[in-house]
C-alpha positions as CSV (number, residue, x, y, z in Angstrom):
1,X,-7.5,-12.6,30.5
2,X,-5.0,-14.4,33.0
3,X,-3.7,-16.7,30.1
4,X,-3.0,-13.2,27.7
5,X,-1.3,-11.5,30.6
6,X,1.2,-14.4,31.1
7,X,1.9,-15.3,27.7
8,X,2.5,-11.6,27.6
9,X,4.7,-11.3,30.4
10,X,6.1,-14.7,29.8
11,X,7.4,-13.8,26.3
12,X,9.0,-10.5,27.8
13,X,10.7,-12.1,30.4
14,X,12.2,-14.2,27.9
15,X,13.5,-11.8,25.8
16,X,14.7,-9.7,28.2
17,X,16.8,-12.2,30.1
18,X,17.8,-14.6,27.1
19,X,18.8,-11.9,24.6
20,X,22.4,-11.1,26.1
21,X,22.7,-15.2,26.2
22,X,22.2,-15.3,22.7
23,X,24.3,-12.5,21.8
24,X,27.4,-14.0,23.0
25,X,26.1,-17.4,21.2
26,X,25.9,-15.1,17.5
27,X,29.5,-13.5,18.5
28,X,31.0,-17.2,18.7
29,X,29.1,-18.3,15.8
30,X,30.3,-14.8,14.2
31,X,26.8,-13.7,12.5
32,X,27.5,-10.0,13.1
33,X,25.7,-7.5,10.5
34,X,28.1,-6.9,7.3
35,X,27.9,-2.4,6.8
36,X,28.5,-1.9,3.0
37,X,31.1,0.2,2.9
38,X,29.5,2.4,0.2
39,X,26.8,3.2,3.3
40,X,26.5,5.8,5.8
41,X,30.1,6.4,8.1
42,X,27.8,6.9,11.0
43,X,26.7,3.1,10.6
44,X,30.6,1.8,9.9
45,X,30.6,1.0,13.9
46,X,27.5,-1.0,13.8
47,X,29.6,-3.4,11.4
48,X,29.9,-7.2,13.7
49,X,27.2,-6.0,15.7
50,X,25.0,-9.8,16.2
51,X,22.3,-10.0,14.2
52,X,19.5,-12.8,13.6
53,X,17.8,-11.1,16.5
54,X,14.5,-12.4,15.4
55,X,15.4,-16.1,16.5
56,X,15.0,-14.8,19.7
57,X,11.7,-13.1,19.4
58,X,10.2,-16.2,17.5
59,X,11.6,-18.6,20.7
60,X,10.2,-16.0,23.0
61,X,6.9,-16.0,21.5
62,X,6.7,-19.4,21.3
63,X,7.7,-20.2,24.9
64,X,5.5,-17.2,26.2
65,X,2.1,-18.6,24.5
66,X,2.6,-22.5,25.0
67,X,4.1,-22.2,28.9
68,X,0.8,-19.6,29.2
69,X,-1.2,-22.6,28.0
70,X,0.5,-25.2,30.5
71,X,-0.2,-23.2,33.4
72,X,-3.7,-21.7,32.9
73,X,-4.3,-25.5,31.1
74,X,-6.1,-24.3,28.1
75,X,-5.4,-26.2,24.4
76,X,-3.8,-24.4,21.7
77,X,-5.8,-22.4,19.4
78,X,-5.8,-23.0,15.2
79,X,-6.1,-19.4,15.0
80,X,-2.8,-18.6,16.8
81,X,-1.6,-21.7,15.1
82,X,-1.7,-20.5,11.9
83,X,0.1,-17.2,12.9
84,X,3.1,-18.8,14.8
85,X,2.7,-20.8,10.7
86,X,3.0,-17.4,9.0
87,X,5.3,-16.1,11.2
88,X,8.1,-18.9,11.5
89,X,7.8,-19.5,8.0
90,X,8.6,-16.0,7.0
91,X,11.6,-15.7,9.9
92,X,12.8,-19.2,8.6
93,X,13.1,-17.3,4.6
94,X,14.7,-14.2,6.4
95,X,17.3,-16.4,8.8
96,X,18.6,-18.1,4.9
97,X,18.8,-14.8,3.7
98,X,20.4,-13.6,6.9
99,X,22.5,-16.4,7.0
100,X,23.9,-16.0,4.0
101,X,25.0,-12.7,4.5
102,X,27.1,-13.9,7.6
103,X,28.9,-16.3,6.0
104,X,29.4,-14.8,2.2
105,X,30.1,-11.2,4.3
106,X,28.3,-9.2,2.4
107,X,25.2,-7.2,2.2
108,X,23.1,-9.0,-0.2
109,X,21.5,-13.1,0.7
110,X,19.2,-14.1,-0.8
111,X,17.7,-12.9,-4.6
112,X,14.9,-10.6,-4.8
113,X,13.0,-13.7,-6.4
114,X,14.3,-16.3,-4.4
115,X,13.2,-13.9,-0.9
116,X,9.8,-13.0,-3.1
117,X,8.6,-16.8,-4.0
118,X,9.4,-18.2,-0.2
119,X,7.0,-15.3,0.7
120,X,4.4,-16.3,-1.7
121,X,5.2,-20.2,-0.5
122,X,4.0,-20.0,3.5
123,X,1.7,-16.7,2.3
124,X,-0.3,-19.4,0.0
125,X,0.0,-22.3,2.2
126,X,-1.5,-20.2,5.4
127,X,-4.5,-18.9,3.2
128,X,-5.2,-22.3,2.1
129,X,-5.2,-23.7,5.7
130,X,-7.0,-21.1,7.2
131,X,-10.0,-21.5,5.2
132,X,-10.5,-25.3,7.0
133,X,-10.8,-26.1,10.5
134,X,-14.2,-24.3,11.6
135,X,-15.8,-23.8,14.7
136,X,-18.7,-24.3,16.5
137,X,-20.4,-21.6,14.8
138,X,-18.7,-22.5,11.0
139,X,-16.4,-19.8,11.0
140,X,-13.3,-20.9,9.7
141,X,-9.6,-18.7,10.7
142,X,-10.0,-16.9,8.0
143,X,-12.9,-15.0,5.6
144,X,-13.5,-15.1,1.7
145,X,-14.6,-11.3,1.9
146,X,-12.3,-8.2,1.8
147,X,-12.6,-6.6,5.2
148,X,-12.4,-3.1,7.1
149,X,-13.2,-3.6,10.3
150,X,-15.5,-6.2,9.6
151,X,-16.5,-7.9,6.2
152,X,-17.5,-6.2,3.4
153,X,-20.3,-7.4,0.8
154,X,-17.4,-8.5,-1.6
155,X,-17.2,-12.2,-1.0
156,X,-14.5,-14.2,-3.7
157,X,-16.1,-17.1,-3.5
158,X,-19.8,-15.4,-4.2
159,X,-19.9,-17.2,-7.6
160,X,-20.3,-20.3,-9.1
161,X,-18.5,-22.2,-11.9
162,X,-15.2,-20.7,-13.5
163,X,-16.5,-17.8,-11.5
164,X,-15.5,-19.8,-8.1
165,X,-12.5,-20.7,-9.7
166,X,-11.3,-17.4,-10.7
167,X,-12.5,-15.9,-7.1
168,X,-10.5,-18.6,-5.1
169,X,-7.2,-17.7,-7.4
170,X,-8.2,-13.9,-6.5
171,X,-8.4,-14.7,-2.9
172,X,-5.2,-16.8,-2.5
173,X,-3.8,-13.4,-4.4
174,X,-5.0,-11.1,-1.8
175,X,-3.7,-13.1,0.9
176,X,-0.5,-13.2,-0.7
177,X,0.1,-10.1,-1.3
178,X,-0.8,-8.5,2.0
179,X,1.6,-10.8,3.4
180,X,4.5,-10.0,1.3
181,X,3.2,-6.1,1.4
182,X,3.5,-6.0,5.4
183,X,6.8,-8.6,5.6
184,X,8.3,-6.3,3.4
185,X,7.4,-2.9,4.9
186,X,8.4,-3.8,8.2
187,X,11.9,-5.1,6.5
188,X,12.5,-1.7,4.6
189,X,11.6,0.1,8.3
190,X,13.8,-2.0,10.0
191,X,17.2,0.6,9.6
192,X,17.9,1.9,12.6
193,X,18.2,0.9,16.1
194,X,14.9,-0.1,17.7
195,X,12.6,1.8,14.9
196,X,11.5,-1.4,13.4
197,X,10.7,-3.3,17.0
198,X,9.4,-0.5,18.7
199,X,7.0,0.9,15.5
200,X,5.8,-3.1,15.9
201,X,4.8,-2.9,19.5
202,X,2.3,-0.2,19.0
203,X,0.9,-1.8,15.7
204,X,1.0,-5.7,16.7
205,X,-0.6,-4.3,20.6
206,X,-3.6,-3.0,19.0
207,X,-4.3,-6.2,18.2
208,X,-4.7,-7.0,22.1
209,X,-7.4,-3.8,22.1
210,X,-9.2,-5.1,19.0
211,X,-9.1,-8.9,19.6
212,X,-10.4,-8.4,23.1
213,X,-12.6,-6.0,22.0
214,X,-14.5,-8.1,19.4
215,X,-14.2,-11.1,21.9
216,X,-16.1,-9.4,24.3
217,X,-18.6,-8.4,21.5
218,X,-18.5,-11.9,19.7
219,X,-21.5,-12.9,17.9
220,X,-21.0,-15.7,19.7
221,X,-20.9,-14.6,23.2
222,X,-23.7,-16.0,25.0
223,X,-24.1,-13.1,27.9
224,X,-24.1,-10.4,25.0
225,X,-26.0,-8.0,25.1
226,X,-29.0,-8.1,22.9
227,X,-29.4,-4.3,22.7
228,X,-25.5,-4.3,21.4
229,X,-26.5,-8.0,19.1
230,X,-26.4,-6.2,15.6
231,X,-23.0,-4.7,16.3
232,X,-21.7,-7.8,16.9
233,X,-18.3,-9.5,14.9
234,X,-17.7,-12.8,13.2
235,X,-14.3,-13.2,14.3
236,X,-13.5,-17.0,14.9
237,X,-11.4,-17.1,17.7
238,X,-10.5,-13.3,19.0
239,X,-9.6,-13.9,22.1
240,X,-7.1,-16.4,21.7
241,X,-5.9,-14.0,18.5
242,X,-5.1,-11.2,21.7
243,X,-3.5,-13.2,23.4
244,X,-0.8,-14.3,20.7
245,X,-0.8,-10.1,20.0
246,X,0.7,-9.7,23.8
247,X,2.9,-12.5,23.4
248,X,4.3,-11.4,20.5
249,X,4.5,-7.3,22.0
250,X,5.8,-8.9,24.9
251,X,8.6,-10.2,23.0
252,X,9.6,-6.9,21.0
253,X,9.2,-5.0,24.1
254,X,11.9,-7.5,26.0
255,X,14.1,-7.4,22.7
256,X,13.9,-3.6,22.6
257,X,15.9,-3.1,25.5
258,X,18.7,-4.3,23.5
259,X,18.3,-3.4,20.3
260,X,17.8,0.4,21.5
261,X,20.9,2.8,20.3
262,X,23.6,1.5,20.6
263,X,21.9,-1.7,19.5
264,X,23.9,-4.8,21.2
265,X,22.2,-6.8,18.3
266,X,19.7,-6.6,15.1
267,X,16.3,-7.8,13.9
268,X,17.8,-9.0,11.0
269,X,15.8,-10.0,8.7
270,X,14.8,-13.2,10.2
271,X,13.4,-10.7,12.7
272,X,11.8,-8.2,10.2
273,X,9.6,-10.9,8.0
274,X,8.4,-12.8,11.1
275,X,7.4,-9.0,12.4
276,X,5.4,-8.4,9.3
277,X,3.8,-11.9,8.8
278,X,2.8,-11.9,12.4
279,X,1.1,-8.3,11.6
280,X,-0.7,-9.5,8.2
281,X,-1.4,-13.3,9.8
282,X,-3.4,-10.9,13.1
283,X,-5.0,-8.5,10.4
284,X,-6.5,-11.3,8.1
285,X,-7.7,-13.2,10.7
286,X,-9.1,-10.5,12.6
287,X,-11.0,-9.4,9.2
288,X,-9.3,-5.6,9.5
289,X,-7.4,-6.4,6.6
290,X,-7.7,-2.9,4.8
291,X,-7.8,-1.2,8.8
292,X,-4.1,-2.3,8.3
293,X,-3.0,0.2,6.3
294,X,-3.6,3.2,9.1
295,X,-2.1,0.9,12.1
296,X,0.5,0.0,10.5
297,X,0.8,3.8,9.0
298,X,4.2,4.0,9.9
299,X,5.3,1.1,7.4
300,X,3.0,2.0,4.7
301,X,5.1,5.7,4.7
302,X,8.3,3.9,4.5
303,X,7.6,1.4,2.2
304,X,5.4,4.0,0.1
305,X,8.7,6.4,-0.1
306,X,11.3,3.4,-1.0
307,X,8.4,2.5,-4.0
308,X,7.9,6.4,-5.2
309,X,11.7,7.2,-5.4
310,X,12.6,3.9,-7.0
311,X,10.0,4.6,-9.8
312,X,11.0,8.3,-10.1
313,X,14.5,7.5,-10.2
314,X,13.8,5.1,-12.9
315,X,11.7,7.2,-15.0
316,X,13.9,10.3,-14.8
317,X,17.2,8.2,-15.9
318,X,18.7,8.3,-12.1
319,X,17.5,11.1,-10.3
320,X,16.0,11.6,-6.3
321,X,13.0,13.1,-5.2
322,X,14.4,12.2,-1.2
323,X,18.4,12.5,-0.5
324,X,18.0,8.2,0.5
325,X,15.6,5.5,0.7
326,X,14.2,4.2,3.1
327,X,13.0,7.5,4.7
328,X,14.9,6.9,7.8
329,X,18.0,7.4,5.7
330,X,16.9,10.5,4.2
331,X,16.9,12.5,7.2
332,X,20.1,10.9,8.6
333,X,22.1,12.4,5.5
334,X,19.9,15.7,6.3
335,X,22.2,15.2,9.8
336,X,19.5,14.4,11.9
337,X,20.7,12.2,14.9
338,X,19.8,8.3,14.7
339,X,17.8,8.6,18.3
340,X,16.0,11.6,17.4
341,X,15.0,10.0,13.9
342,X,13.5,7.0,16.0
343,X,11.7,8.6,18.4
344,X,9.6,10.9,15.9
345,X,8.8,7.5,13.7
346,X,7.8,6.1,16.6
347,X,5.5,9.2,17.6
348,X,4.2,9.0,14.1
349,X,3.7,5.3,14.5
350,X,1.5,6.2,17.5
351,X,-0.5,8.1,16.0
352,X,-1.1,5.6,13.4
353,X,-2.3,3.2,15.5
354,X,-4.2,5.5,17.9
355,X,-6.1,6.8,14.3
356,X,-6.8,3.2,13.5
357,X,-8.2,1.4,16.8
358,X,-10.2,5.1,17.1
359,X,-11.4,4.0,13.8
360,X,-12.2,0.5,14.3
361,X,-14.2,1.5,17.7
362,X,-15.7,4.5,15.9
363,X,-17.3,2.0,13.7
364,X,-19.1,0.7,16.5
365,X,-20.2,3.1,18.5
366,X,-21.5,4.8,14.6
367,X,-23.3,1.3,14.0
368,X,-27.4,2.0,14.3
């Protein structure tokens, strides 16, 4: 508990204080956001604004968990291991494409493709490495079964054969496309000034909730209770997964004072894909993998709008069901103010997240 407060207020602190540094690093550098000029007139003053915000996050969450470690002297975990993995690797494909931007000045980095298969790279690579390194009880980081709140029947690996073969393919497929599924919803939500980050917070600090929640109620906790044994969860390392959770809210919630309207400086998208990889990498190896889609409600609706209006607009030769895509936009060219559009995502958001740890504890208290 002390080591998840720390990295947690560690990682804040961080932010908080480091973000202006880094700001007036990004002005000198000049990686300021390019505003097509085809876009919005209310966002033309955002144009220069720093962005690459999410180096700051990532160095935030890294110096929160490890200086957390070094003072309450516990060893690093593989499970939070292979999240800082998935989201590095994912902030290290959105800082190209972000960088890119910067220097060609204009709205477009990297290809669709290009942005797509680095995705599918670290996505691959953190599914195959999750499924080594078990402990004491055999559990490895990550499962071969689709999960809820806890693991289903459905196990890929349940055959034998070409059968195997064809179930590990399916399972690397999963794994890869939740992660490109959430690193992508949080990058079409982030659009406006502190929607993405603060939408984050609430979804990625369930994950405190829920990790020490099934810690608590490990089925390996030795001072269980055995009239509570049957509910228990087969979640390798939980605890040390809610502690990375804070670190990383901690982070968004220090970055957030900055990034509020008027932003001083962006997520970018180096920001946005190491957002949503952190969010799939904590869901996966938590084994609420489907739970995802009601905490993370919020980027489901945007990403869900941005796919039905591309197919309609396709399908009809160029015409709109919604005025803009994402959503956010949409109700900005209705005239709704930028704050106001923020605030109700992020009640929305909340209520998201509220339905789905309500759900996840439902399950237990329902369990018999």
């Amino acid at each position: 508990m002390i080591t998840l407060i720390t990295a947690g207020g560690l990682s804040m602190i961080f932010s908080l204080f480091m973000t202006p540094v880094f700001i007036r690093l990004f002005k000198r550098l000049a990686w300021g956001q390019y505003i097509n000029i085809d876009g919005l007139s209310t966002h033309q003053v955002k144009r220069g604004t720093p962005t690459m915000g999410g180096i700051v996050i990532i160095l935030a969450v890294l110096f929160g968990y490890f200086v957390a470690l070094l003072i309450t002297q516990n060893p690093p975990s593989v499970s939070v291991l292979l999240v800082l993995f998935l989201m590095v690797g994912l902030g290290l494909v959105g800082f190209v494409d972000d960088f890119i931007k910067t220097q060609k000045k204009r709205n477009l980095g990297l290809g669709p493709k290009a942005k797509l298969a680095g995705q599918i790279l670290f996505g691959g690579v953190f599914a195959l490495l999750a499924l080594q390194f078990p402990n004491k009880a055999g559990l490895t980081p990550v499962s071969t079964h689709i999960s809820v709140v806890r693991d289903l029947n459905f196990d890929f690996l349940g055959g034998v054969g070409w059968v195997l073969i064809a179930g590990f393919i399916a399972f690397l497929i999963w794994i890869i496309l939740i992660v490109m599924a959430t690193s992508n919803a949080v990058n079409l939500t982030d659009g406006l000034d502190g929607l993405a980050p603060g939408s984050a917070i609430l979804a990625i600090g369930s994950y405190v909730i829920i990790g020490f929640w099934q810690s608590n109620q490990s089925c390996q906790n030795p001072t269980l209770d055995p009239d509570v044994a049957f509910k228990c969860y087969n979640v390798s390392q939980p605890l040390d997964l809610a502690i990375i959770a804070a670190a990383i809210a901690g982070a968004l919630i220090g970055f957030l004072w900055w990034n509020t309207n008027p932003a001083k400086i962006f997520l970018g998208d180096t920001g946005s894909l190491a957002i949503g990889g952190a969010l799939a990498a904590l869901a996966i190896e938590s084994r609420t993998e489907l739970l995802l889609i009601l905490i993370g409600g919020i980027f489901v609706i945007v990403a869900g709008q941005v796919v039905v209006q591309l197919t309609y607009f396709r399908i009809t030769g160029g015409k709109r069901i919604w005025r803009a895509s994402p959503l956010h936009h949409h109700f900005e060219v209705k005239g709704w103010a930028e704050v106001t559009i923020v605030v109700r995502f992020w009640i929305i958001a909340g209520l998201c997240v509220a339905a789905g740890v309500g759900a996840f504890y439902l399950e237990w208290i329902l369990q018999t």
